[in-house]
C-alpha positions as CSV (number, residue, x, y, z in Angstrom):
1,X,72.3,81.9,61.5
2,X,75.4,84.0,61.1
3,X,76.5,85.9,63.8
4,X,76.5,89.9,63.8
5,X,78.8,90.2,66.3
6,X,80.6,93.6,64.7
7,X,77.4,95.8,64.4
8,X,76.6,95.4,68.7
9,X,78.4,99.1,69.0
10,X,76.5,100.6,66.0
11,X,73.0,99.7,67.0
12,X,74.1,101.4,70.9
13,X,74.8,105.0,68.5
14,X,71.6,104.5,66.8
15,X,68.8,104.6,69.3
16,X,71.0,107.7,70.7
17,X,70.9,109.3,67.8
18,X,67.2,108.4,67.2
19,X,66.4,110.3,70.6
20,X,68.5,113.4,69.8
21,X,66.4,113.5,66.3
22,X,63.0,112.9,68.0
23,X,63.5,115.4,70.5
24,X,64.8,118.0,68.2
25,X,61.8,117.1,65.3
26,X,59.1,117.2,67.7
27,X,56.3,115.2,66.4
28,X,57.9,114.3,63.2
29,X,59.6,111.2,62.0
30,X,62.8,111.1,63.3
31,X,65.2,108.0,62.1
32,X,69.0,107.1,61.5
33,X,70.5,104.9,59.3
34,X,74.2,103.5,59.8
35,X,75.8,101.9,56.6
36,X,78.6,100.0,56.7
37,X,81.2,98.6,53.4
38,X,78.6,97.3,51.1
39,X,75.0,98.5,52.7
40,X,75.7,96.0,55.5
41,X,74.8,97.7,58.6
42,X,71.8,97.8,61.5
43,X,69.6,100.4,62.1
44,X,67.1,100.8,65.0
45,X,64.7,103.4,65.4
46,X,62.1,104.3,68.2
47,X,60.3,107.4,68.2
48,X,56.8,107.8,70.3
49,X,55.2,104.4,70.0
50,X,56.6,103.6,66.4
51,X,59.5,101.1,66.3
52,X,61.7,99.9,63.4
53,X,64.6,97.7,63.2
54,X,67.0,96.5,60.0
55,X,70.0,95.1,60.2
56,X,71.9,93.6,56.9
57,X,75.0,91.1,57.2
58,X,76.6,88.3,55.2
59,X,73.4,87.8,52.7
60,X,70.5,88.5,55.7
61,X,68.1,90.8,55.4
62,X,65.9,91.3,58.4
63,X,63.8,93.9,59.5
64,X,61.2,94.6,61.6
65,X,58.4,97.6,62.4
66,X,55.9,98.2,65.1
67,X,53.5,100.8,66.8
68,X,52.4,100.6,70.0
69,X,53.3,98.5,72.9
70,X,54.0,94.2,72.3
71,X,54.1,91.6,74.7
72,X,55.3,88.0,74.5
73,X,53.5,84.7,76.0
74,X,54.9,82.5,78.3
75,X,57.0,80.8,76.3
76,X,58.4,84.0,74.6
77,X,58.0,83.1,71.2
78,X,54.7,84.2,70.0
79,X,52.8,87.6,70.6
80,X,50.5,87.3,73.3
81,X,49.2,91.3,73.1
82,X,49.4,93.7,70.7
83,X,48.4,97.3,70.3
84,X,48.7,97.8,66.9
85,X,50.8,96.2,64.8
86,X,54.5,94.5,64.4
87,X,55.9,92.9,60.9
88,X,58.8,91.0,60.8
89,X,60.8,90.3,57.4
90,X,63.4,88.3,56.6
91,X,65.7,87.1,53.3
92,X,68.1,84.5,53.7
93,X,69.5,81.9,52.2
94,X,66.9,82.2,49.2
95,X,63.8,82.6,51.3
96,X,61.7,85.3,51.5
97,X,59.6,85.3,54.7
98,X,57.6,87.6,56.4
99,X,55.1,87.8,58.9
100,X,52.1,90.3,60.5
101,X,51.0,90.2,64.0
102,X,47.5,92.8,64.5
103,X,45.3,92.8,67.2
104,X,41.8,91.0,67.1
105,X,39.8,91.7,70.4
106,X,41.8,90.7,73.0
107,X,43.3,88.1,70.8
108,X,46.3,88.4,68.5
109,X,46.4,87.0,64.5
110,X,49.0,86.5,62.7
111,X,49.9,85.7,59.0
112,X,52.8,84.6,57.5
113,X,54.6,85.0,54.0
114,X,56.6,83.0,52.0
115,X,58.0,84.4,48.7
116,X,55.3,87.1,48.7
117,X,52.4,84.2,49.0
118,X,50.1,84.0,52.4
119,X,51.0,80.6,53.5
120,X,47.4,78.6,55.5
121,X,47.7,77.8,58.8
122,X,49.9,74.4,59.9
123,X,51.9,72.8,62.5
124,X,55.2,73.9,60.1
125,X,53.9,77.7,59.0
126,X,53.1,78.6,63.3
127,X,56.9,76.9,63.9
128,X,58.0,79.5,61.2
129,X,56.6,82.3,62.7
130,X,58.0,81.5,66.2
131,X,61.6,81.3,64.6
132,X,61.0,84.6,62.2
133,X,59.9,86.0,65.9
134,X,62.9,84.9,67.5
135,X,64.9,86.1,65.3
136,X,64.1,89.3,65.1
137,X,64.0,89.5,69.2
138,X,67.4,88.4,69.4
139,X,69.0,89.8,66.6
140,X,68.0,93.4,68.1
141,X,67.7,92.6,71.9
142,X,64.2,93.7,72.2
143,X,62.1,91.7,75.0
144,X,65.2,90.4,77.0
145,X,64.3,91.1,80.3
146,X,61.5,88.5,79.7
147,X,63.4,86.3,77.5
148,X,65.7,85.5,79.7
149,X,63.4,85.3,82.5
150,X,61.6,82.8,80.4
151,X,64.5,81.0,79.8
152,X,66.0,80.8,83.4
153,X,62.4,78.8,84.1
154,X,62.6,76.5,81.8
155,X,66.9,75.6,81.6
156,X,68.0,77.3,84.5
157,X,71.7,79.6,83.5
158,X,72.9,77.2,81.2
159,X,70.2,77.8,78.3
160,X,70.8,81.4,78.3
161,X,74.4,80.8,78.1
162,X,73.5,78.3,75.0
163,X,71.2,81.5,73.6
164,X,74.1,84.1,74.1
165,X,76.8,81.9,72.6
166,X,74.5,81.8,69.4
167,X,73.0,85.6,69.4
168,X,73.6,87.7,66.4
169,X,74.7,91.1,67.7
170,X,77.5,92.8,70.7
171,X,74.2,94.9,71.4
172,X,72.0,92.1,71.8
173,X,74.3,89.9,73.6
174,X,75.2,92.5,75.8
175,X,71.5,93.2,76.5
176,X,71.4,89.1,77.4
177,X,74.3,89.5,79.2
178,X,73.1,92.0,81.5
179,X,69.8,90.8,82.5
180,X,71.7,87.3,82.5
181,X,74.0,88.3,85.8
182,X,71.0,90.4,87.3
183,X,68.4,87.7,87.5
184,X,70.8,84.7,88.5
185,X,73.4,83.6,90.9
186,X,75.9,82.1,88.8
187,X,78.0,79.3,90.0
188,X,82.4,79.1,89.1
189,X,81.2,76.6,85.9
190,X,78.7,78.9,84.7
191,X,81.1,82.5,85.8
192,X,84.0,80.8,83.6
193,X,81.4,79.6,80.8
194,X,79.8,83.4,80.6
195,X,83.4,84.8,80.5
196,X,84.1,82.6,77.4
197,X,80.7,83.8,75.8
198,X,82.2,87.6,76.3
199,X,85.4,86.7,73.8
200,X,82.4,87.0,70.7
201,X,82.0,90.5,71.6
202,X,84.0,93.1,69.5
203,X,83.0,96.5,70.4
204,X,85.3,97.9,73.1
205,X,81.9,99.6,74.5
206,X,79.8,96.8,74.6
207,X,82.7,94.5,76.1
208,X,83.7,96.5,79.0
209,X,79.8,97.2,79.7
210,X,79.2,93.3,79.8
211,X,82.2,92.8,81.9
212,X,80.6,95.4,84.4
213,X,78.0,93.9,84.7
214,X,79.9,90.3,85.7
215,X,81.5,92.2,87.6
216,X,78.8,94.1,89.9
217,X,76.5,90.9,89.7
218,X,78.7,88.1,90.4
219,X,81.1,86.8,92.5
220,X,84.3,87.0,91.1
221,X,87.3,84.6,92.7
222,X,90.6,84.4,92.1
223,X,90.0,81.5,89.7
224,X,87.7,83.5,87.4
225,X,89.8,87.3,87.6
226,X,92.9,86.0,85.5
227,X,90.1,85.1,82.8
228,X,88.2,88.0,82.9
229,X,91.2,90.4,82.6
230,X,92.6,88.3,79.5
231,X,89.5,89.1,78.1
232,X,89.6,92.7,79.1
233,X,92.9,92.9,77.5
234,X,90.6,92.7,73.6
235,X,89.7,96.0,74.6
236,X,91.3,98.7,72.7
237,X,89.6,102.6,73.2
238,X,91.4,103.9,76.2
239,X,88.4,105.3,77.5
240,X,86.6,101.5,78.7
241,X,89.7,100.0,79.2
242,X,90.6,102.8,81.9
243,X,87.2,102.2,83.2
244,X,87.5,98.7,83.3
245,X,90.6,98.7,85.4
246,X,88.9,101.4,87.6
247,X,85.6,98.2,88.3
248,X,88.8,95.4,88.6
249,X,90.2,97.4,91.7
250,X,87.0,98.0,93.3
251,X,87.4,94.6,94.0
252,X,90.4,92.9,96.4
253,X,92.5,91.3,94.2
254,X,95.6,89.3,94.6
255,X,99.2,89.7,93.7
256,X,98.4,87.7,90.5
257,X,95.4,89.8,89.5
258,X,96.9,92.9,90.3
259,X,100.2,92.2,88.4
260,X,97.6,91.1,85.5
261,X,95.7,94.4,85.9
262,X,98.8,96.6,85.7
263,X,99.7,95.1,82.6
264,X,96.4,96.3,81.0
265,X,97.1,99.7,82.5
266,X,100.6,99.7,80.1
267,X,98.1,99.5,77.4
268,X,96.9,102.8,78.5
269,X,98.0,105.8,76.4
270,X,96.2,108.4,77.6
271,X,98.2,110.6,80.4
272,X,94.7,111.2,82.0
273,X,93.7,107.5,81.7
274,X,97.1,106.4,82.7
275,X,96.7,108.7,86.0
276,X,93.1,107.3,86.8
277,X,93.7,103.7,86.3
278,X,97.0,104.1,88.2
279,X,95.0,106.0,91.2
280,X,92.6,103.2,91.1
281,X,94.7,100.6,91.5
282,X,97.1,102.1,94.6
283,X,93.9,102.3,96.9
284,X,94.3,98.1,96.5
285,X,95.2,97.2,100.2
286,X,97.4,94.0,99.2
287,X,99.6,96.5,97.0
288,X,103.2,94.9,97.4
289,X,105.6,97.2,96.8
290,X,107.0,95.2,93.7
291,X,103.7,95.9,91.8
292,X,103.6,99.9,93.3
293,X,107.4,100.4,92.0
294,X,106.1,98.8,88.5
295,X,103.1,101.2,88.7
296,X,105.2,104.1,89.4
297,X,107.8,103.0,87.2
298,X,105.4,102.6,84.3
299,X,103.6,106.5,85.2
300,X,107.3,107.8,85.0
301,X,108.0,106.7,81.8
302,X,104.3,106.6,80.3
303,X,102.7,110.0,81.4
304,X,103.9,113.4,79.5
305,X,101.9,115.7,81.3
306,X,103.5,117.3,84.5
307,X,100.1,117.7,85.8
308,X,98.5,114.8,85.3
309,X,102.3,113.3,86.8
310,X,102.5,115.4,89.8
311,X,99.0,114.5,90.8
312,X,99.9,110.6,91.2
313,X,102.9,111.1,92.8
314,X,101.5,113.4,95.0
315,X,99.1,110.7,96.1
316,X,101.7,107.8,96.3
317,X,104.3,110.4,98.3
318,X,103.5,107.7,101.2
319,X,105.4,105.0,99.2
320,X,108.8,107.3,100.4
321,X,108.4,105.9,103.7
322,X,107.9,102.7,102.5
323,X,111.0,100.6,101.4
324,X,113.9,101.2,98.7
325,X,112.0,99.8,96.2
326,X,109.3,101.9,96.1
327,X,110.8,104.9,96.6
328,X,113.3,104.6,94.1
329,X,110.5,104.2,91.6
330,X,108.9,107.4,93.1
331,X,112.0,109.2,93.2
332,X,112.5,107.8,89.7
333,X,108.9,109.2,88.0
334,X,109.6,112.2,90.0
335,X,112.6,112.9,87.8
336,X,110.5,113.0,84.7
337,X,108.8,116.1,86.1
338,X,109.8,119.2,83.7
339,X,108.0,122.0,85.1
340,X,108.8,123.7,88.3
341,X,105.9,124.3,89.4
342,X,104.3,121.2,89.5
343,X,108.0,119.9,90.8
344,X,107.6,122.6,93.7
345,X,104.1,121.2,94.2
346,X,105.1,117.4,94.6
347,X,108.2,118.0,96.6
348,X,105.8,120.2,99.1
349,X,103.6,117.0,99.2
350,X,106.5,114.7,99.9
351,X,107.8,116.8,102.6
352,X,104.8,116.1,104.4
353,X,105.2,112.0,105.2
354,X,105.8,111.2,108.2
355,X,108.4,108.7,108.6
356,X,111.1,109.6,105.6
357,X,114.3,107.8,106.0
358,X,117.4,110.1,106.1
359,X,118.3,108.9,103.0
360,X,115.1,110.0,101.3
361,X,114.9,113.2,102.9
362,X,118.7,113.9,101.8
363,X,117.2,113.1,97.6
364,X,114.6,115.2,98.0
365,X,116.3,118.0,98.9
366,X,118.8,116.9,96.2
367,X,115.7,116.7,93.8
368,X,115.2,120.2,94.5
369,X,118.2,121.5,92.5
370,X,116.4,120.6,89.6
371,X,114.2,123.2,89.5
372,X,115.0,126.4,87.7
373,X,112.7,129.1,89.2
374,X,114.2,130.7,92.5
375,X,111.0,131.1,93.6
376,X,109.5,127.6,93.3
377,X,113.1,126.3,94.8
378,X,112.9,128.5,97.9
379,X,108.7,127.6,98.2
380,X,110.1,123.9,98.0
381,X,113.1,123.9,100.1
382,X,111.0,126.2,103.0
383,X,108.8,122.5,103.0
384,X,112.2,121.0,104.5
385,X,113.2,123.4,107.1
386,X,111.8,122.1,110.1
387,X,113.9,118.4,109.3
388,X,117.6,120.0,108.9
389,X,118.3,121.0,112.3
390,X,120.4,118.3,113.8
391,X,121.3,116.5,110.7
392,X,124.9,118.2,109.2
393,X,124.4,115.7,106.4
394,X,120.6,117.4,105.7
395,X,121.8,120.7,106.8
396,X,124.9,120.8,104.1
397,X,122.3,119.6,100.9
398,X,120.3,122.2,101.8
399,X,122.7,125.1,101.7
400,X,123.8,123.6,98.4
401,X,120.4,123.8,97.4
402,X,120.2,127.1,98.2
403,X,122.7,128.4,96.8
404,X,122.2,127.7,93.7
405,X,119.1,130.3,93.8
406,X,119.8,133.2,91.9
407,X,118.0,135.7,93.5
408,X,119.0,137.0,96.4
409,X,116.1,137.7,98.4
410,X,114.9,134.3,97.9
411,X,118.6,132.6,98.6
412,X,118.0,134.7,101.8
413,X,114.7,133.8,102.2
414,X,115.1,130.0,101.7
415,X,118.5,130.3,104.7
416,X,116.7,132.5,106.9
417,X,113.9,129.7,107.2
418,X,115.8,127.0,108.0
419,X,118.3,129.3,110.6
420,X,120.9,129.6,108.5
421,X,120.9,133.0,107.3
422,X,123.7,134.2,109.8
């Protein structure tokens, strides 16, 4: 059957939308339809205990309706009890099938349709049913808790990897997926197999949701990382990609990985997902300071916003006390800081590591004649008086500094607190 793989995201929106109308209708019908270039789309609809699915794609028609609760038999491919009623339709591929489940005591009948005509009861009409069943289960995800249960008894991982590799929509692969990684342990083979499976999955939302859920369910080695951040790096919408780097890093990854997950991060071009995937991935412990200069080198040039900028470098000031490399990148980003405020701000943060070199303490204080406002010079100069006193080199950039304030009373000021005001 073809594969639905673009609508996954769509039939997500839906069943939102479905519960905004049915809370905001009460007891009346609430219902959304999605449409798509040429009436192909998927809708899916539950409200109370009625149910209705369509979805439309490359010549199939297929849709579904219900009331009342459903389960499946053993084998999850017939109905096993019904409260009221579920009908499943289908055209494709110039057939015209449909078929009605309705309860009958405890038991369950069912009739099925071909071209409008009830078809009798055979070996080939009951294997009809079971695939018009099927269909409609995994084309909309319904029942996959038990499917996959059913199917982890009876092929073990493997034949739900076979089902999601053939399913129709993102939605209901993701829906697989997930219940997929949270009933099994999944060994490297079948880790690598399930992160080939994810490549079918278009929607940015549904992708980064399935690659959660690898992520949080399975053990991931450095042998399967490389693959699942090439198949992170599909995603598009700044929003799951930043929250995808933000799962990779809860996770201690290796100079490979994280040199991989920095170059999804330059993807990023958001200045507030830029700042929270850079935050996420400094807290890594094996953080060489190659890949934190290339993190700070890429904030510095990537992020326009002083505040969102001043807030990673205030929380990567340690890197100054680091080596060259990384400070230079620091010092570096630090220079695409515009206002002085926020430059006050991170030059107070920075005059607060313990440990800074000389060297660094002497560009600081340089960095310092870059801001305008007397005020927020003096404020940020004030953060270095206590490291000037028996340094001529640090003593000399500071009266520089200082005076090039403007304002009197805070040239004085700024002196006077390092003991220089006679």
């Amino acid at each position: 059957m073809n594969r639905l793989s673009t609508l996954g995201a769509l039939i997500v929106g839906a069943i939102i939308l479905a519960a905004v109308y049915a809370s905001a209708f009460g007891d009346g019908d609430g219902g959304v339809n999605i449409t798509i270039d040429d009436d192909e789309g998927v809708r899916h609809v539950v409200h109370g205990d009625k149910g209705n699915f369509a979805l439309k794609q490359d010549g199939l028609d297929l849709e579904a309706s219900w009331r009342g609760e459903y389960e499946l038999n053993e084998d999850g491919d017939d109905i096993s009890s019904l409260e009221h009623k579920l009908e499943i339709t289908r055209e494709w591929q110039g057939r015209d099938e449909r078929v009605v489940y309705e309860p009958d005591g405890d038991e369950v009948t069912s009739v099925y349709y071909l071209d409008g005509d009830k078809q009798d009861e055979n070996p080939d009409n009951a294997i009809a049913k079971k695939k018009l069943l099927i269909a409609f289960l995994e084309a909309s995800g319904a029942k996959a808790e038990e499917r996959v249960e059913i199917l982890l008894k009876s092929g073990g991982p493997a034949a739900v990897l076979e089902k999601i590799d053939n399913i129709y929509s993102d939605h209901a692969r993701l829906r697989y997926i997930t219940e997929l990684t949270q009933q099994a342990d999944l060994d490297n083979g079948e880790v690598q197999w399930l992160l080939k499976s994810l490549k079918n999955i278009e929607g940015d939302h549904d992708l980064r949701v399935a690659l959660d859920a690898v992520l949080e369910n399975e053990e991931i080695g450095a042998d399967e990382m490389p693959m699942l951040l090439e198949t992170a790096s599909r995603i598009e919408s700044d929003y799951d990609l930043r929250r995808l780097i933000e799962s990779v890093s809860e996770r201690d990854l290796n100079d490979s990985s994280i040199s991989l997950a920095i170059g999804l991060m330059e993807r990023l071009e958001s200045d507030h997902d830029l700042r929270r995937a850079s935050e996420a991935l400094l807290e890594q412990d094996g953080l060489t300071s190659k890949a934190a200069a290339r993190l700070l080198d890429t904030i510095g040039d990537r992020i326009d916003s002083d505040h969102d900028l001043r807030l990673i470098l205030s929380d990567t000031a340690p890197f100054l006390a680091k080596d060259d490399l990384a400070a230079t990148a620091w010092l570096n980003a630090f220079g695409a800081l515009s206002s002085d405020h926020d430059q006050r701000l991170t030059l107070e943060e920075a005059a607060g590591v313990n440990g800074l070199s000389t060297e660094i303490k002497l560009a600081l204080i340089a960095a310092s004649e870059d801001i305008g406002s007397d005020h927020d010079r003096r404020l940020a100069l004030e953060a270095f008086s206590d490291m000037i006193e028996d340094d001529d080199a640090l003593r000399e950039a500071y009266i520089k500094a200082a005076e090039g304030i403007g304002s009197d009373g805070d040239r004085e000021r700024a002196l006077e607190a390092a003991g220089l005001d006679d």
